[in-house]
N, C-alpha and C positions, 0 to 999 in steps of 0.2 A: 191445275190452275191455282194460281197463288192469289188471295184474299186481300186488297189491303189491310183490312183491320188487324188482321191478326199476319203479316207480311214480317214483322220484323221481332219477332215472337224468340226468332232464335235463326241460326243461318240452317237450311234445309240441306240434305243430301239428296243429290239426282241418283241412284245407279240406273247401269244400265242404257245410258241414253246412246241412242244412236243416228247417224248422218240420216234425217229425211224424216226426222220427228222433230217438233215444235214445243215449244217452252208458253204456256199463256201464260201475261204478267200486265194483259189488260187492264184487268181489276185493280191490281196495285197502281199503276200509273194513274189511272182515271181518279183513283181513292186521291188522290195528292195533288192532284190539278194540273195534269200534264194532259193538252189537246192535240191530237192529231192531228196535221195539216198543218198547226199554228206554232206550235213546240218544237227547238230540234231535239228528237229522241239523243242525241248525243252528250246533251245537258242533261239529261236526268237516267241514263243508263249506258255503262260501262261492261267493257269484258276484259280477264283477266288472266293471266295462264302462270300455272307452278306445277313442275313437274306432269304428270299424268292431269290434270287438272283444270277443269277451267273453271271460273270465281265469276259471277254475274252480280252484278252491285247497282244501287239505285239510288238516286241523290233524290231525296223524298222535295226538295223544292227546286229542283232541275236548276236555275241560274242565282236561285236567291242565297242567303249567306248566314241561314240558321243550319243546316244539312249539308254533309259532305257525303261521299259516295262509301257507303255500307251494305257488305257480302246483303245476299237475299238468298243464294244456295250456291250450290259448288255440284259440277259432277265427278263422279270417279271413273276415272278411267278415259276421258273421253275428254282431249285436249285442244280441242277445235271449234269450239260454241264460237257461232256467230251470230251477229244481228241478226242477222235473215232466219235464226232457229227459233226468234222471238217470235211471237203474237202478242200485238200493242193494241189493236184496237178489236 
């Protein structure tokens, strides 16, 4: 589970992750005012792929215009993170 407070501390490494394990990033979202139901999760969290790689990013004000979308962690090896590997709320 990643924290907000301390969420953008540095970019984190996953290893090891695999197909049918989930990512919690509740905390972060919630920390910055992102509501479920109300918010599109697509305004405040991105996913990104380079080489073996995939890059999860978080726009800490989802539509607003102080924050753009910055890594939160990255896994290795494992080039297929999707939404659905989230847990948002």
């Amino acid at each position: 589970m990643f924290e907000g407070e301390t969420a953008f501390a540095g970019r984190d490494l996953v290893r090891d992750f695999t197909a049918g394990e989930t990512i919690n990033i509740a905390d972060v979202l919630s920390y910055f005012g992102y509501v479920a139901g109300t918010d599109m999760l697509s305004d405040w969290v991105q996913i990104t792929y380079a080489g073996n790689h995939s890059f999860l990013e978080v726009d800490r004000d989802g539509t607003g215009t102080t924050h753009t979308f910055t890594d939160l962690m990255y896994t290795e090896n494992y080039s297929t993170l999707a939404i659905s590997d989230l847990e948002v709320v």
